[in-house]
C-alpha positions in Angstrom: 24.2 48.0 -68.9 20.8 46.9 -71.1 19.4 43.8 -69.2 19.2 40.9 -71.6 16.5 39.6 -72.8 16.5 36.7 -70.5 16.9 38.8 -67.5 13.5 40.2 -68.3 11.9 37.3 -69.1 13.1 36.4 -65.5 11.7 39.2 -63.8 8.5 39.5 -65.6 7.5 36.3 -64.5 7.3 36.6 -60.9 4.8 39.4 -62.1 3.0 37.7 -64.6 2.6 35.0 -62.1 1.0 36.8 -59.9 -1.3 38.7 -62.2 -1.9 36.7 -65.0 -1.5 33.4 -63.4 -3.0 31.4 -66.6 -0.4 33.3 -68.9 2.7 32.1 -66.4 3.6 29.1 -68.5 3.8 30.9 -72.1 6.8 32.4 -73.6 6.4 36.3 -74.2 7.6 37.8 -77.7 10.0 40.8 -77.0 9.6 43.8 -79.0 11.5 46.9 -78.5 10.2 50.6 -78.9 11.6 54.0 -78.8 9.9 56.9 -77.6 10.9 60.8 -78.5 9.6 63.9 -77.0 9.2 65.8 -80.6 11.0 69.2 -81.1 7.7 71.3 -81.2 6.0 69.6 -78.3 9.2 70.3 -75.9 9.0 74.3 -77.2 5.6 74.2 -76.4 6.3 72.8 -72.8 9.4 75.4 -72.6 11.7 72.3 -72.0 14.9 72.7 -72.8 16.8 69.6 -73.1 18.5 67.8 -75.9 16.4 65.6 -77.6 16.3 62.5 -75.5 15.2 58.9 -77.0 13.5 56.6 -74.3 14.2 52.4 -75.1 11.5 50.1 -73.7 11.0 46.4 -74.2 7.2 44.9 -74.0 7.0 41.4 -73.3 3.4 40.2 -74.9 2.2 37.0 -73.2 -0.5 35.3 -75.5 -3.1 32.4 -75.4 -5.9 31.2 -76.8 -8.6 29.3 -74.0 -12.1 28.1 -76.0 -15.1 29.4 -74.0 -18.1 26.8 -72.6 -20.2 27.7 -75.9 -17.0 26.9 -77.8 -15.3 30.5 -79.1 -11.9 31.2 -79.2 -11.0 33.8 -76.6 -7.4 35.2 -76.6 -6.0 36.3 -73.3 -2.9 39.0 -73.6 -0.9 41.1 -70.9 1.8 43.0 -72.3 4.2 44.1 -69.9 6.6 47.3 -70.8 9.9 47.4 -68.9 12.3 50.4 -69.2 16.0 50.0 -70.1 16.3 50.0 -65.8 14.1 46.4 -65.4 11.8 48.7 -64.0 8.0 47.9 -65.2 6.6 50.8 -66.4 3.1 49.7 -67.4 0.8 47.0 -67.9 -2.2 46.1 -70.0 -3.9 42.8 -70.3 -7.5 41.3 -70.2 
């Protein structure tokens, strides 16, 4: 069973905490995205298997901090969890 969007928020945080510990108090948006393995790429690999379709949700934590000189700076981390809660990667700055 799909883990609901609270669930993730939930385990994403103890992550995010420890990470990104100035993006622990924001509230992620969750997107969803599918990912394919195309017909001609799996011939070229000689995999045979039915065409599978891979779900992932990515939480995007966002927030804007104003430098000493007075720029905006955003700070992200998004956070990609497969349809297991398992964190499958990580990109932030």
């Amino acid at each position: 069973m799909p883990l609901t969007d609270n669930e993730l928020k939930k385990m994403v945080k103890g992550y995010i905490k420890e990470n990104s510990p100035e993006l622990a108090d924001e509230e992620p948006t969750i997107s969803e995205e599918s990912y394919e393995i195309a017909e001609g790429v799996q011939r070229k690999l000689g995999l045979r298997m039915p065409k599978s379709t891979r779900k992932v949700k990515v939480l995007t934590y966002k927030k804007m901090v104003t430098a000493e000189d007075g720029a905006k700076i955003p700070i992200v981390a998004r956070v990609t969890v497969d349809e297991n809660g398992n964190i499958v990667k990580t990109t932030g700055n």
